[in-house]
Backbone as a chain_set.jsonl record, in Angstrom:
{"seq": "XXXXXXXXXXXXXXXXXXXXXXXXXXXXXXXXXXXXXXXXXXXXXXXXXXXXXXXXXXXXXXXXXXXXXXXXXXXXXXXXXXXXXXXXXXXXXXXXXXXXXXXXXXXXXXXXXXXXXXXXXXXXXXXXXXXXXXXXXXXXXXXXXXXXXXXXXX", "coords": {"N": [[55.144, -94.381, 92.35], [57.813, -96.678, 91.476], [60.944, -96.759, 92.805], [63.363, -97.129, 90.331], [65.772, -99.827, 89.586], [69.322, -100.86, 89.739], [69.998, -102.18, 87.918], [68.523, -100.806, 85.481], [69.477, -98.59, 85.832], [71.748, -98.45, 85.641], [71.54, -99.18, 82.845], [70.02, -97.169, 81.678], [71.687, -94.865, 82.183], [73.795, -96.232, 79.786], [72.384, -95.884, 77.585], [71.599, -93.529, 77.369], [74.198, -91.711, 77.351], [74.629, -92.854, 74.734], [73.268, -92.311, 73.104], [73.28, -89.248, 73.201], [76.169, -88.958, 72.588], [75.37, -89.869, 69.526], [74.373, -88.279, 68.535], [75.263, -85.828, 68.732], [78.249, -83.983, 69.13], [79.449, -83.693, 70.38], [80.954, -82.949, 73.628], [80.903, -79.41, 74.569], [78.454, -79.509, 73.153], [76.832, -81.287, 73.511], [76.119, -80.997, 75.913], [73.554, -79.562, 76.49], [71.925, -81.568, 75.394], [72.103, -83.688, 77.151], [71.376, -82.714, 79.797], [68.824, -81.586, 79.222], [67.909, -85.316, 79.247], [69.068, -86.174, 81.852], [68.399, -84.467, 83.933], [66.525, -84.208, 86.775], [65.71, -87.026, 85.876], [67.836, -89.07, 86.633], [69.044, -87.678, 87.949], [70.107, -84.346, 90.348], [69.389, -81.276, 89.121], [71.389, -79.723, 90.55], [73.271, -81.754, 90.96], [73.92, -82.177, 88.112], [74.876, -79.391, 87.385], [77.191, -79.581, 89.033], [78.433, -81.432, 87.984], [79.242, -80.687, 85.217], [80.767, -78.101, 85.845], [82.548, -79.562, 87.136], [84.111, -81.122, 85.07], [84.607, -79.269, 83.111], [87.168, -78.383, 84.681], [88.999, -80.51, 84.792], [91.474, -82.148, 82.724], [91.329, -83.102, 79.781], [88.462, -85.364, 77.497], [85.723, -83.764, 77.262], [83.208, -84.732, 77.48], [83.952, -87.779, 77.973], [84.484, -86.855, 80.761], [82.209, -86.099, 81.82], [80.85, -88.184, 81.37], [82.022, -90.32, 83.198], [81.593, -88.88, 85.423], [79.025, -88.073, 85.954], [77.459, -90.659, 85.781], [79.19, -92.617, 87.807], [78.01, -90.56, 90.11], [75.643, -91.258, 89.94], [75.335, -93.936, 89.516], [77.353, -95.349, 90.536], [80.331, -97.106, 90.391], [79.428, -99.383, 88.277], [77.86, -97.417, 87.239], [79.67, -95.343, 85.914], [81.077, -97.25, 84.075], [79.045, -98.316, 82.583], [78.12, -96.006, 81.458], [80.617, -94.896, 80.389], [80.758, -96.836, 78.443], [78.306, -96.382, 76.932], [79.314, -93.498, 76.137], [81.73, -93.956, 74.515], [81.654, -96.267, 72.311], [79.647, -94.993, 70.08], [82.23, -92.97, 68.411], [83.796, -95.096, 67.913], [83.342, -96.892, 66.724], [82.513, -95.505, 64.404], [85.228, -94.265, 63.266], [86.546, -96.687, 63.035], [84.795, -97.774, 61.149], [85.361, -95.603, 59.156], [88.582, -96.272, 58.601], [88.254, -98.861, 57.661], [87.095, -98.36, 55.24], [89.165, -96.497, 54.451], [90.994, -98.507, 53.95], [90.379, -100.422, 52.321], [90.051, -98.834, 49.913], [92.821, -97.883, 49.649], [94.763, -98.5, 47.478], [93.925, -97.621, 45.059], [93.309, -95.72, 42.527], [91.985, -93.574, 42.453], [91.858, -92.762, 45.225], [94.024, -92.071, 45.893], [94.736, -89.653, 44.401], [92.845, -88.403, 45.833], [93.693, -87.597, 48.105], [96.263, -86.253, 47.243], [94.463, -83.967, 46.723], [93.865, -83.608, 49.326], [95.774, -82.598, 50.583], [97.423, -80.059, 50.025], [94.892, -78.693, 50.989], [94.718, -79.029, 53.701], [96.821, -77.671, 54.367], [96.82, -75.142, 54.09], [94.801, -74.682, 55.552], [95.933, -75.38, 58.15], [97.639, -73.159, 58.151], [95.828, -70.569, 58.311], [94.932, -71.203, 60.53], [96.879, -70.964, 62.564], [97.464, -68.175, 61.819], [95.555, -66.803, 62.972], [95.845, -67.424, 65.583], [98.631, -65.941, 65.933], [97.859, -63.157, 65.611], [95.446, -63.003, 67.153], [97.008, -62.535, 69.451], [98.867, -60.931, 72.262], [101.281, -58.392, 71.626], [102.966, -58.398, 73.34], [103.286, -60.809, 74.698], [104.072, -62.477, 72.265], [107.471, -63.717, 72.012], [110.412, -64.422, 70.803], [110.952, -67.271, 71.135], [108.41, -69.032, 70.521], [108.47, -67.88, 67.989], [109.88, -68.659, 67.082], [110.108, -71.622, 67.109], [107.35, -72.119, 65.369], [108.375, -71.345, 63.164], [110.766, -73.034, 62.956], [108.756, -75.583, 62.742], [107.206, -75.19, 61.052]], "CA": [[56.056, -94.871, 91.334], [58.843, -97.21, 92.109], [62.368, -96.408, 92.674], [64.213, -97.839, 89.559], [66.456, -100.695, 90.089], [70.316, -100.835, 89.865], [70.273, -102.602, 86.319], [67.673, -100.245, 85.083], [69.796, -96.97, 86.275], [72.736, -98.541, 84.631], [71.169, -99.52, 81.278], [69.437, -95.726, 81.235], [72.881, -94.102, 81.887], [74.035, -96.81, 78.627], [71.75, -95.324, 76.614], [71.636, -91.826, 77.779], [75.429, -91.457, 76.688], [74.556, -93.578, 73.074], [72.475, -91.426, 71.987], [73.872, -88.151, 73.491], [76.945, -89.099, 71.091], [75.215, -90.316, 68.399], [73.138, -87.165, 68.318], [75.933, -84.756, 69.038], [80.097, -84.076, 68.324], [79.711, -84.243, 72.184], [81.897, -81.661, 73.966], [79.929, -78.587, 74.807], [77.14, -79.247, 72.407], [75.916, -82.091, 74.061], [75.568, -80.181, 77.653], [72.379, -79.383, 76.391], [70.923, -82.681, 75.349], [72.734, -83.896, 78.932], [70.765, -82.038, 80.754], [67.234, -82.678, 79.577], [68.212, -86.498, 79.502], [69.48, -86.61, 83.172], [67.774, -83.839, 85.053], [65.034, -84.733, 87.081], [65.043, -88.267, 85.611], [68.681, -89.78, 87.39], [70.207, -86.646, 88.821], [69.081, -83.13, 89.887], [69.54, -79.91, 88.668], [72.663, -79.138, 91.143], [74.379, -82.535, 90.44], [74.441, -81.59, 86.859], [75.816, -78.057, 87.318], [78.41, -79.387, 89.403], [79.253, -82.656, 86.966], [79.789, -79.409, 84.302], [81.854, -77.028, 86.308], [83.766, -80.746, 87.634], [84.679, -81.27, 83.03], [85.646, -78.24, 82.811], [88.147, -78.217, 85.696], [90.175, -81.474, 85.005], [91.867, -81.809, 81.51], [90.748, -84.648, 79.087], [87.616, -85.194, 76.818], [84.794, -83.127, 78.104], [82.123, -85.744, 77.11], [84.204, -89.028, 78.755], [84.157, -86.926, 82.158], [80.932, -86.007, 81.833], [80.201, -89.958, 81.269], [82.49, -90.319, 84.632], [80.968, -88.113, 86.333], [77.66, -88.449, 85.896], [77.687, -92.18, 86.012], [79.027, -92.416, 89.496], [76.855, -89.889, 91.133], [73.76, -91.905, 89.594], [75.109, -95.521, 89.458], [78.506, -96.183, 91.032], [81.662, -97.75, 89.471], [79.195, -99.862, 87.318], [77.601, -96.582, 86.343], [80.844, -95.503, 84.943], [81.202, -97.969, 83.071], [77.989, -98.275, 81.617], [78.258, -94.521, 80.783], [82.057, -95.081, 79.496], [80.319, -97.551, 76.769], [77.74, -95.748, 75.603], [80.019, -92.931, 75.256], [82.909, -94.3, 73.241], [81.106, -97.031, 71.196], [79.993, -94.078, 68.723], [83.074, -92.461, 68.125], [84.844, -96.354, 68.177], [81.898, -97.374, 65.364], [82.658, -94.42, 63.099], [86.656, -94.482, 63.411], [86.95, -98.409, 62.826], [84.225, -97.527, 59.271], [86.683, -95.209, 58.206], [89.317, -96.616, 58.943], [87.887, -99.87, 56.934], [86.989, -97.677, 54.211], [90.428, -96.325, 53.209], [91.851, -99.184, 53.859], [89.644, -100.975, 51.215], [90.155, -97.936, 48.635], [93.946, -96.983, 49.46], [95.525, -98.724, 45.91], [93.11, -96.844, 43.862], [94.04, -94.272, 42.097], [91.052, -91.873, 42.897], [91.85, -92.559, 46.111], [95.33, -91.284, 45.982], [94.105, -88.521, 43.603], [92.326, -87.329, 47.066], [94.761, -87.465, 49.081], [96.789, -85.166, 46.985], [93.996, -82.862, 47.108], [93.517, -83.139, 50.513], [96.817, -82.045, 51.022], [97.099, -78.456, 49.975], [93.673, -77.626, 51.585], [94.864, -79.156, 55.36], [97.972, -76.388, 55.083], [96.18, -73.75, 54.199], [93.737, -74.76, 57.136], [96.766, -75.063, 59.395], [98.279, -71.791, 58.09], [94.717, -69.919, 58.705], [94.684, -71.26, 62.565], [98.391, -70.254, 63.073], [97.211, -67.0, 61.527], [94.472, -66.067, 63.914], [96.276, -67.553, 66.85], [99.329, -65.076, 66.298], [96.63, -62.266, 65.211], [94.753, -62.725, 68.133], [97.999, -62.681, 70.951], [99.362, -59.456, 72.95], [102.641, -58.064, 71.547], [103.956, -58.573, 74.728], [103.315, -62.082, 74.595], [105.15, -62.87, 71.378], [108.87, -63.581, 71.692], [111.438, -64.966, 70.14], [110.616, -68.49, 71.15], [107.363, -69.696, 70.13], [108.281, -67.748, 67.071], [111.229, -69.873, 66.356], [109.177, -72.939, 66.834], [107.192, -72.292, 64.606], [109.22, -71.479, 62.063], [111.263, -74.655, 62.707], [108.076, -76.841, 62.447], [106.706, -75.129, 58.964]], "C": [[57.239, -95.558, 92.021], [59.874, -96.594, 91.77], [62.875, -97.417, 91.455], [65.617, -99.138, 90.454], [68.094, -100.444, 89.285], [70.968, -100.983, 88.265], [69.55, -101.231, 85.526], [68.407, -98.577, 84.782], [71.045, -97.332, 84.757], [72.592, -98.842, 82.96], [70.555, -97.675, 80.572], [71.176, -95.148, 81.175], [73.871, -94.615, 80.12], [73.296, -95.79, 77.687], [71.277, -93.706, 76.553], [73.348, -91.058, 77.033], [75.543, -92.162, 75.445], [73.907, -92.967, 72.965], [72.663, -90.017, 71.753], [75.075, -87.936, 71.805], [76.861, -89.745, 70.115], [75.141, -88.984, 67.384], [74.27, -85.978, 68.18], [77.693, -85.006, 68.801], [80.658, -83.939, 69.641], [80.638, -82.721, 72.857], [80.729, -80.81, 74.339], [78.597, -78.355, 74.269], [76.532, -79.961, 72.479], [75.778, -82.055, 74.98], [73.969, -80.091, 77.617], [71.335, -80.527, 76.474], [71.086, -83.526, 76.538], [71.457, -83.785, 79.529], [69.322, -82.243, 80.32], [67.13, -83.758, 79.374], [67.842, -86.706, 81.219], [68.674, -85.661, 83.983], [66.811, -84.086, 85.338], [64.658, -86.398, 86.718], [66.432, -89.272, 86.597], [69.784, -88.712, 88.124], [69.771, -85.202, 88.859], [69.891, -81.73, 89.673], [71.602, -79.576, 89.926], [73.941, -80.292, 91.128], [74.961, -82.067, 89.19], [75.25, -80.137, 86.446], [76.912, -78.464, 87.572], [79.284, -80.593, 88.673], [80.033, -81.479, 85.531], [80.687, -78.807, 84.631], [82.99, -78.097, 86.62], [84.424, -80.967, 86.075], [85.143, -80.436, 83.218], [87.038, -77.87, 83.764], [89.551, -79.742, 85.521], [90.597, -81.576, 83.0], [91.362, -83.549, 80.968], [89.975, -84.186, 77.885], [86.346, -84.883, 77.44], [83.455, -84.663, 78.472], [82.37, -87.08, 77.783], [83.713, -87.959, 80.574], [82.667, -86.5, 82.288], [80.355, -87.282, 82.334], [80.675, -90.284, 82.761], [81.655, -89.749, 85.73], [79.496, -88.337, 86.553], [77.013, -90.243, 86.244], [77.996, -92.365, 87.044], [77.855, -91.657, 90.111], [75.593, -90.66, 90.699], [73.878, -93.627, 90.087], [76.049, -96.252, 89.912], [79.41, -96.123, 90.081], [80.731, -98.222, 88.058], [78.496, -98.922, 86.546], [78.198, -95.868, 85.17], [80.947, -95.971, 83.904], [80.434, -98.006, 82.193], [77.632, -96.726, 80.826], [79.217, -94.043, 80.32], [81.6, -95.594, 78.157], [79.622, -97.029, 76.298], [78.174, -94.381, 74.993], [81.579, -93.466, 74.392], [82.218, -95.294, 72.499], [80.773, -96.013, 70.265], [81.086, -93.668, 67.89], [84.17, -93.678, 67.42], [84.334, -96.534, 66.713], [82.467, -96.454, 64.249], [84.587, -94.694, 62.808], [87.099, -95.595, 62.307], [86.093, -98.158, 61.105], [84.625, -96.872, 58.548], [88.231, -95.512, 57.693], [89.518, -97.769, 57.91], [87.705, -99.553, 55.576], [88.787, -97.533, 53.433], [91.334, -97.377, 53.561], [91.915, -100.457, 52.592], [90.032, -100.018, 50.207], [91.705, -97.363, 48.989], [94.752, -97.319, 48.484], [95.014, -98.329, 45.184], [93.864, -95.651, 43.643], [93.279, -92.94, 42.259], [91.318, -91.694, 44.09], [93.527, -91.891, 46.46], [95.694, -90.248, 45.547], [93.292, -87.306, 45.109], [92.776, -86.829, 47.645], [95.723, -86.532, 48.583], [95.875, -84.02, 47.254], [93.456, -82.563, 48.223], [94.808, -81.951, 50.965], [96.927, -80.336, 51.043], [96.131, -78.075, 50.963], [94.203, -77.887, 53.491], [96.403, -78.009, 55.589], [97.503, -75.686, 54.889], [95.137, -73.71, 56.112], [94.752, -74.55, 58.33], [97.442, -73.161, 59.476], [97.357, -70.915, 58.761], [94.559, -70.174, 60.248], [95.887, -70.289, 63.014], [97.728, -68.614, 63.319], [96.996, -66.434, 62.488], [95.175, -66.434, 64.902], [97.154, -66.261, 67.191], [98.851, -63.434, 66.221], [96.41, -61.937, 66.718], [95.796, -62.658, 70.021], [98.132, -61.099, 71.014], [100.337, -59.75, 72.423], [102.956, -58.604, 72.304], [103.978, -60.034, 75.223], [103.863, -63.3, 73.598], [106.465, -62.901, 71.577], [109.389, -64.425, 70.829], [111.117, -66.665, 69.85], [109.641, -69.289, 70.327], [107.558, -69.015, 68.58], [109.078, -68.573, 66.296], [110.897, -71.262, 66.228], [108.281, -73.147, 66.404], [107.482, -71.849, 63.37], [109.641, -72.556, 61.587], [110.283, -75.583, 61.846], [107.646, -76.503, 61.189], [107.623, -75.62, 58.642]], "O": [[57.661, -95.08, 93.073], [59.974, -95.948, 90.727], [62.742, -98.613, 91.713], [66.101, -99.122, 91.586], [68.056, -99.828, 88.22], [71.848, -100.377, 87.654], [70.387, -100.609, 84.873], [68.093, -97.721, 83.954], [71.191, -96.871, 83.624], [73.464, -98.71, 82.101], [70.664, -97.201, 79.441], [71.761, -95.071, 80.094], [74.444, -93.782, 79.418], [73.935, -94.906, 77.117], [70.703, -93.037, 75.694], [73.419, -90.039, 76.346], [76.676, -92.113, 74.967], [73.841, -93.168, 71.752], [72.418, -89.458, 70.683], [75.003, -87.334, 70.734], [77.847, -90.274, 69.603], [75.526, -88.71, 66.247], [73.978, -85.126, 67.341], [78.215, -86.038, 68.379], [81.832, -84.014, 70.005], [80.751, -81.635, 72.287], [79.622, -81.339, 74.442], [77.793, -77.484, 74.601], [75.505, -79.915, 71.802], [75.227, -83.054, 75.443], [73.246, -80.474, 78.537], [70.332, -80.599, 77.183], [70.072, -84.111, 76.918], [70.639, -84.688, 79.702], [68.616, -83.009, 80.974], [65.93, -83.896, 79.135], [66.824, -87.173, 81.73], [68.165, -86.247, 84.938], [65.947, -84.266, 84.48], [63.641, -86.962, 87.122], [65.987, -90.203, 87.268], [70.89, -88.889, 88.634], [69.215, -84.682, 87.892], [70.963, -81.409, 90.184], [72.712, -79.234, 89.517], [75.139, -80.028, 91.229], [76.114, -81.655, 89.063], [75.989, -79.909, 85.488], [77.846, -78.126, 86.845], [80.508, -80.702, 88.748], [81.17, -81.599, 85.075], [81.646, -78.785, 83.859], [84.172, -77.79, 86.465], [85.651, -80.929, 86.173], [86.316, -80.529, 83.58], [87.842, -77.027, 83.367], [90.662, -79.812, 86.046], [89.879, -81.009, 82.177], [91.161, -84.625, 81.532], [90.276, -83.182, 77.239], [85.855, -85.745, 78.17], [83.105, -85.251, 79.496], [81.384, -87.681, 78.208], [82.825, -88.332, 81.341], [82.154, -86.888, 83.338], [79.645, -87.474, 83.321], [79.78, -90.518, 83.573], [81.197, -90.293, 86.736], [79.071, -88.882, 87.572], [76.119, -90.596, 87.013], [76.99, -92.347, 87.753], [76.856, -92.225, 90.553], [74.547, -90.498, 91.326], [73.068, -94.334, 90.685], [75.997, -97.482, 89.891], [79.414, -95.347, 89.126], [81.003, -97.741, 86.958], [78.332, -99.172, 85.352], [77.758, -95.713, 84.03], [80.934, -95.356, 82.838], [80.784, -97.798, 81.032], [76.98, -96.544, 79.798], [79.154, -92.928, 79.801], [81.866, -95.096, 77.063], [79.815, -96.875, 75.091], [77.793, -93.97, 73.897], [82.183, -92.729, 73.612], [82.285, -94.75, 71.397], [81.633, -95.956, 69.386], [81.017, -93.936, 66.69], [85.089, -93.403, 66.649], [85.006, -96.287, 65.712], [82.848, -96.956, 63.191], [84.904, -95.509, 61.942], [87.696, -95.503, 61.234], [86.709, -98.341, 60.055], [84.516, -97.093, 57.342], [88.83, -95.094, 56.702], [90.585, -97.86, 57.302], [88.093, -100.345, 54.718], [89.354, -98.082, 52.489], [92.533, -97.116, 53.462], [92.847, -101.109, 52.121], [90.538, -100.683, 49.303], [91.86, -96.223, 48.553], [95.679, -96.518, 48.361], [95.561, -98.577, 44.11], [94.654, -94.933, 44.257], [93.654, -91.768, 42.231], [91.147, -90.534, 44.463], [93.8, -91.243, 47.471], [96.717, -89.695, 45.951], [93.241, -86.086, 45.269], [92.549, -85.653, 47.929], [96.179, -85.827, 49.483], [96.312, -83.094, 47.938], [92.721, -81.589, 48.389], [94.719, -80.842, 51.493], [96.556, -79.585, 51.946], [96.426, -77.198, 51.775], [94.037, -77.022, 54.351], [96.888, -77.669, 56.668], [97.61, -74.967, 55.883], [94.998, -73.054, 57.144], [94.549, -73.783, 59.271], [97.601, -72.349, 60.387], [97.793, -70.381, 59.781], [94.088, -69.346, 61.027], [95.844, -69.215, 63.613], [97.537, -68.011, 64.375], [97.782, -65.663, 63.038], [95.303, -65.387, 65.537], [96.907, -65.544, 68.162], [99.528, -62.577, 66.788], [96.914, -61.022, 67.37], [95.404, -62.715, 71.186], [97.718, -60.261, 70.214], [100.711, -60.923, 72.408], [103.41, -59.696, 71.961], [104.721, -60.349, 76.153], [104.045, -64.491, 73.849], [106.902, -61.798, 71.246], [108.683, -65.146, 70.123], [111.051, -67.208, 68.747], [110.035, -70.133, 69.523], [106.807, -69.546, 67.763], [108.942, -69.032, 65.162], [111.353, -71.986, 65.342], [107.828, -74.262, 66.664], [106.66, -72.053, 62.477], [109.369, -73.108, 60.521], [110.555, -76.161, 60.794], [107.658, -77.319, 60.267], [107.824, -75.83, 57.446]]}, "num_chains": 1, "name": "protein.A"}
């Protein structure tokens, strides 16, 4: 079997990260589909562990360093890249159609009818995180501070 060619690596890594985040909300729940994509076909089993343990160690969006990561070790700079585009074009695609959406329906009146009832339900949702966050802390890790800031910000 021949060795793949340069274009070939970089067009697979394209489409290895477009479909990853087509398929997936990306982040840790597309490790899986990652990995039988790339293993064995442009990178092996111990690249991919260590492109995983390398995401989780630098701060960002798990799924771009992934695309970073993975993309170099297979294809270079232009791997990168080509594994930068096919991960953000999904996310870009969906964004920009919502985006287009309420911007087409924001003088309506159902559409401003939503938006009130979005409202209520996104504080309760925030209240319910708060909740469990201060729920789930050590006494001894509560003071004064973080309680006063969020006080302030409600």
């Amino acid at each position: 079997m021949n060795e793949p060619t340069k274009l070939q690596v970089w067009l697979r890594l394209f489409w290895i990260f477009l479909k990853v985040n087509l398929l997936t909300t990306a982040g840790p729940t597309s490790i899986g589909l990652l990995y039988k994509e790339c293993v064995g076909k442009i990178m092996t089993e111990a690249q991919f562990v260590e492109a995983v343990g390398f995401s989780n160690l630098v701060p960002g969006s798990e799924a771009l360093k992934l695309a970073m990561f993975i993309g170099f070790s297979s294809g270079g700079i232009p791997g990168v890249m080509a594994a930068l585009l096919g991960a953000i074009i999904p996310p870009t695609v969906i964004m920009l159609t919502v985006a287009s959406f309420l911007l087409r329906f924001q003088g309506q009146d159902w559409m401003k009818d939503f938006i009130k009832g979005m409202t209520p339900a996104i504080v309760v949702l925030l209240v319910l995180v708060a909740w469990q966050l201060f729920r789930s802390a050590s006494p001894k890790s509560v003071t004064w501070r973080p309680m006063l800031l969020a006080g302030l910000s409600f």
